[in-house]
C-alpha positions in Angstrom: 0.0 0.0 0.0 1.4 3.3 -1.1 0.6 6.4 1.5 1.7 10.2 2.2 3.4 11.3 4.7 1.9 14.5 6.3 3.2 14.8 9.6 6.1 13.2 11.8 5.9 13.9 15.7 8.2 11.9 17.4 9.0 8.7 16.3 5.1 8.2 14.4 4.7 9.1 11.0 1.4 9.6 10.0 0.5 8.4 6.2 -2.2 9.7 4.2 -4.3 6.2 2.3 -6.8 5.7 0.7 -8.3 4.1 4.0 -7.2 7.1 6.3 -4.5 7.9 8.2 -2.7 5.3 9.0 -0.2 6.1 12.8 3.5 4.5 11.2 6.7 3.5 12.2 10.1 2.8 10.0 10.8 -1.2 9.6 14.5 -1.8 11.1 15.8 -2.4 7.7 15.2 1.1 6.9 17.0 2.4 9.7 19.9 0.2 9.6 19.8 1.8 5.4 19.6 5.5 7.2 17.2 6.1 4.8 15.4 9.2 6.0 11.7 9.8 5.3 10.4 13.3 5.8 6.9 15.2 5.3 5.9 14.5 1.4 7.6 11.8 1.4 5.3 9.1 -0.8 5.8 5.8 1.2 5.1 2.2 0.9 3.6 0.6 3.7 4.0 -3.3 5.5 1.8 -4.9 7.4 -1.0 -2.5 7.9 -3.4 -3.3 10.6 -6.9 -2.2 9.6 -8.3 -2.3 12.9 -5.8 -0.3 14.7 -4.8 2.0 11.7 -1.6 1.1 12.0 1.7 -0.1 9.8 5.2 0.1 9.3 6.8 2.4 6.3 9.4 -0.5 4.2 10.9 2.3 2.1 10.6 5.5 0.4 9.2 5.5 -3.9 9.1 8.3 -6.2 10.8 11.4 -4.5 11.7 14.2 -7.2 12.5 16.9 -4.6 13.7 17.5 -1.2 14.6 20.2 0.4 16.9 20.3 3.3 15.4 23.2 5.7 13.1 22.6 6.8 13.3 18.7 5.4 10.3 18.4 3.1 10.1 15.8 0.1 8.1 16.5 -2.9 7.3 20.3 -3.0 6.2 21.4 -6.5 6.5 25.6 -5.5 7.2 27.7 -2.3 4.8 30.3 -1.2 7.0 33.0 0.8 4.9 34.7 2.6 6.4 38.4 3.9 4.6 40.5 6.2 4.4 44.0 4.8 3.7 45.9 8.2 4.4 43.7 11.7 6.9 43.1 11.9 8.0 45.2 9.5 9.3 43.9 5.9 13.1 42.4 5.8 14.3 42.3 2.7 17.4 40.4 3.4 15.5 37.4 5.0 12.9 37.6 1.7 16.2 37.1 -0.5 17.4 34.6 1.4 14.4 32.5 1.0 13.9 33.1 -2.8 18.6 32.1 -2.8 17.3 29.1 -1.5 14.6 28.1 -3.6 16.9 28.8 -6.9 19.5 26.4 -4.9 16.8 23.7 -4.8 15.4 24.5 -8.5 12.1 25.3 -7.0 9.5 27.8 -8.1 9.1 30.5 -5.5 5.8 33.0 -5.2 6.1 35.5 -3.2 3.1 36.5 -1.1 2.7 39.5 1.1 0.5 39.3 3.7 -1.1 42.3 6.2 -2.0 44.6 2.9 -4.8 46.1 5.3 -2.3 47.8 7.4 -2.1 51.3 6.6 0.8 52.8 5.4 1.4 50.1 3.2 1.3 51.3 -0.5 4.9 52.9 -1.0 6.0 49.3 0.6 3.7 47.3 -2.4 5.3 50.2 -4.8 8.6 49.1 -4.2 8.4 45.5 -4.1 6.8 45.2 -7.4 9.2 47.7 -8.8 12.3 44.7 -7.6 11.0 41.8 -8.3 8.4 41.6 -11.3 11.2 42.7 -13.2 12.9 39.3 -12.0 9.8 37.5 -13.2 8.7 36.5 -9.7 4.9 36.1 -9.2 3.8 38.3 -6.6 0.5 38.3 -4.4 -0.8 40.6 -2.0 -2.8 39.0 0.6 -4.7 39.9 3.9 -5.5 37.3 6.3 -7.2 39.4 8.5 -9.7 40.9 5.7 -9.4 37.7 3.4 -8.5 39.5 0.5 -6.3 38.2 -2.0 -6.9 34.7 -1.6 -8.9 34.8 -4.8 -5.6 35.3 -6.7 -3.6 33.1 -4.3 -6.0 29.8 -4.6 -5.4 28.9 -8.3 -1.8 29.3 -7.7 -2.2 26.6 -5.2 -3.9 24.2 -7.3 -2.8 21.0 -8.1 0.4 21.6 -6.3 2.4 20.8 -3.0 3.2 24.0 -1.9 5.5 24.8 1.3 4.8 28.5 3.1 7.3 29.6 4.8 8.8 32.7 6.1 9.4 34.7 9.6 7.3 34.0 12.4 4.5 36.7 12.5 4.4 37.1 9.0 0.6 35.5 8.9 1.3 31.5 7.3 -1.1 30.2 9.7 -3.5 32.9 9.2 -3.3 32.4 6.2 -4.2 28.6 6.1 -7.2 29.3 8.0 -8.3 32.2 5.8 -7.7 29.8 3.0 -9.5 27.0 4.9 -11.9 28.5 5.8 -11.4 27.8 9.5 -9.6 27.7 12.7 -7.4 24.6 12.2 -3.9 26.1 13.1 -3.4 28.2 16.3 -2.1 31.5 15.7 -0.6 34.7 18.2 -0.5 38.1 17.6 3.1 40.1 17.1 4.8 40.8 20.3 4.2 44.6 21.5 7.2 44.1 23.0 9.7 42.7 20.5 7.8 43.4 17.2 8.4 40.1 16.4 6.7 37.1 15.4 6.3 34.3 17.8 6.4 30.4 16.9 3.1 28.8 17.1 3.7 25.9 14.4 5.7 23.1 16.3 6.0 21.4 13.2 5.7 20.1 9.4 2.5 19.7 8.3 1.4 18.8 4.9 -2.2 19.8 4.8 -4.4 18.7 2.0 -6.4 21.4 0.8 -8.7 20.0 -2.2 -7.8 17.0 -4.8 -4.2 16.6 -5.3 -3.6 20.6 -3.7 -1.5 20.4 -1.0 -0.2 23.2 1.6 3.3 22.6 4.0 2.9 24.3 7.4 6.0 24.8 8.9 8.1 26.3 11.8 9.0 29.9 11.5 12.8 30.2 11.5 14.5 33.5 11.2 18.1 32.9 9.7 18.8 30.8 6.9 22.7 30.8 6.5 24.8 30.3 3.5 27.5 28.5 5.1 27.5 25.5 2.6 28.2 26.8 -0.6 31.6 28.3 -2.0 32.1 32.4 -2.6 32.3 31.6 -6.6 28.4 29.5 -6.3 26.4 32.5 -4.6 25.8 34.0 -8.1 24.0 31.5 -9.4 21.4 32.0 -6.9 20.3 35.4 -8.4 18.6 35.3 -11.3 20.2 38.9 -12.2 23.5 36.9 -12.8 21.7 34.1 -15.1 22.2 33.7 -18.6 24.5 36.5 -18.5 27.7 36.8 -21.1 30.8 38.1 -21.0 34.2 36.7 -19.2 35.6 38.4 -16.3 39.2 39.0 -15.7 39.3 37.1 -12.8 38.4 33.7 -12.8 36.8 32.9 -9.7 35.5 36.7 -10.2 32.8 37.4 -7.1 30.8 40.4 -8.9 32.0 42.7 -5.8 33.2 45.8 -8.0 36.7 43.7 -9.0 38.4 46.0 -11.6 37.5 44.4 -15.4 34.1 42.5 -13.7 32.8 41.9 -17.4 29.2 42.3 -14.1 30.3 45.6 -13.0 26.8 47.3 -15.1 24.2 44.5 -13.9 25.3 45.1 -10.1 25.1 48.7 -10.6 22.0 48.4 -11.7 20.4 45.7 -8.9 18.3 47.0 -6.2 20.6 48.0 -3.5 18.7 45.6 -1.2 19.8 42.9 -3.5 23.1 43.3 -3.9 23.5 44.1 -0.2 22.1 40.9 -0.1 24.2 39.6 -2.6 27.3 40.7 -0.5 26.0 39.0 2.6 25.8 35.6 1.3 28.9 36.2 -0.5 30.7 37.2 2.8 28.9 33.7 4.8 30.6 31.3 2.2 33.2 33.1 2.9 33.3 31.9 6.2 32.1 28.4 5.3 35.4 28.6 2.6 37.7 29.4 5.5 36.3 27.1 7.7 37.2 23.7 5.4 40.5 25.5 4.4 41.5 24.8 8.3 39.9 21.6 8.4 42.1 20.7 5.1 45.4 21.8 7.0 44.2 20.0 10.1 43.8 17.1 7.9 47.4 17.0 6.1 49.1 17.6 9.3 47.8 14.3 10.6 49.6 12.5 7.9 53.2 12.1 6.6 55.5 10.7 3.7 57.9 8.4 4.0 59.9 7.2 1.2 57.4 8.2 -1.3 54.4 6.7 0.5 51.5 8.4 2.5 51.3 7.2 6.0 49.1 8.5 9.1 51.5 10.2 12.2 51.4 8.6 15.2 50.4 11.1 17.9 53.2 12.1 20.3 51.1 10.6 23.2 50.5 7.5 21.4 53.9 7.5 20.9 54.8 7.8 23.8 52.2 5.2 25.6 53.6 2.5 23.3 56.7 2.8 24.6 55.8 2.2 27.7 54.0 -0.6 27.1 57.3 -1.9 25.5 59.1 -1.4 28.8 56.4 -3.2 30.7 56.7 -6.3 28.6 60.3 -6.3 29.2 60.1 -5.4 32.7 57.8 -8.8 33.0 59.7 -10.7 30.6 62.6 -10.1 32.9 61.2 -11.0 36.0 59.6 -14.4 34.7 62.6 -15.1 33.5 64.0 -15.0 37.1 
């Protein structure tokens, strides 16, 4: 029996069937495999008790996407959803979010939420001035007054689509608006921080209508680039794609080197973009560093000898062997006598 997973909360997985939902666990096998199943993951279940609702997953089938923060399989599109007004819009969290989607080759839409706050129009101005221009779909959506959602729910259709986005920013809300109901729990913005606050404890794959999916998940504030190289970052923003012209560097970061063959597109990004830009660019920086000493760490643990590659012997190994020696001379010694 084949089955979807929509939720994991401890060690239970619970699979959407055609009988229900059935409460899993993973067979040993898999574990011993570390196979890893995650929300979307399409699963095959063993020996499903229909009385109980309850079966084993044997192994994961079909999985054409996964991405790694949060861990969700399958996702056709992500919806980031941006509060326009409380908190207040951060553009460098928005970029990192659509970075990431490019990373993963998965469409983003970009939805702001809280339009009925006043104040709001220079904010939906700007915005659409940045990134229609990029070809990213944009929505502007209010949970609170439900408007919006009549250009958001086709967008949905037929696809597994993953919110996510700062806590506060209104994904819950939004569900419910979207629902219809009161399914997810939601809190207002701090007064005091004018920040979001978690309510979503975890994934949720929540089917909306046919084969329309929605992904709940955690609000998280800080996506680093810290696995990816200084020379990758470009090919996270789209102003860089499909882009000719050599530069006269070749591992050339687009930072205003002298003969960037770039030097006219970055002059012309949105300065919240390229700031941007220069962030990530700065991370993997770090993340560069960081393997460089690991490297050196690495060759200092090793040594040639007459041409061949051998592993050094610590000094305290060294050290602790011989005096073992001398122990098994001292005993030799006194058997002997």
């Amino acid at each position: 029996m084949i089955g979807r997973v929509i939720k994991i909360f401890s060690d239970f997985y619970y699979v959407e069937t055609d009988f229900g939902i059935v409460e899993c666990k993973i067979k040993t096998v898999l574990k011993k495999q570390k196979e890893d199943v995650f929300t979307g993951d399409f699963v095959e279940l063993e020996q499903f008790d229909k009385n109980s609702m309850q079966a084993f997953i044997a192994k994961t089938v079909n999985r054409k996407t996964l991405i790694t923060r949060p861990k969700v399989a399958n996702v056709t599109q992500v919806i980031i959803v941006s509060a326009l007004k409380e908190p207040d819009l951060n553009f460098e969290q928005l970029n990192r979010y659509i970075a990431h989607c490019e990373y993963h080759k998965i469409k983003p839409v970009l939805c702001f939420n809280k339009e009925d706050i006043e104040e709001t129009e220079s904010l939906k101005e700007q915005v659409t001035s940045i990134y229609v221009p990029l070809g990213y779909d944009i929505v502007f959506t209010s949970a609170l007054k439900k408007t919006g959602l009549d250009e958001l729910k086709p967008i949905l259709k037929y696809n597994t689509s993953i919110l996510c986005g700062a806590s506060g920013a209104g994904k819950s809300s939004l569900i419910n608006a979207i629902l219809n109901s009161t399914k997810l729990r939601t809190l207002p913005v701090s007064e005091k921080t004018k920040r979001g606050v978690h309510t979503t404890r975890h994934t949720e794959l929540i089917h909306i209508e046919n084969d329309s999916f929605i992904v709940d998940t955690p609000g998280f504030s800080h996506l680093k680039f810290d696995f990816l190289l200084p020379n990758e970052v470009d090919k996270l923003f789209i102003e860089f794609q499909n882009k000719t012209g050599e530069c006269k560097y070749k591992n050339c970061l687009h930072i205003g080197e002298e003969g960037c063959a770039y030097n006219k597109i970055t002059e012309k990004m949105a300065p919240s973009r390229y700031e941007s830009y220069k962030k990530f660019i700065q991370e993997a920086k770090e993340y560069e560093n960081k393997i460089s000493k690991n490297s050196i760490k690495n060759e200092a643990n090793v040594k040639y000898n007459k041409n061949k590659l051998m592993t050094k012997i610590s000094h305290k190994k060294r050290g602790l062997s011989r005096k073992t020696l001398k122990q098994n001379l001292y005993k030799e010694e006194n058997d002997e006598k």
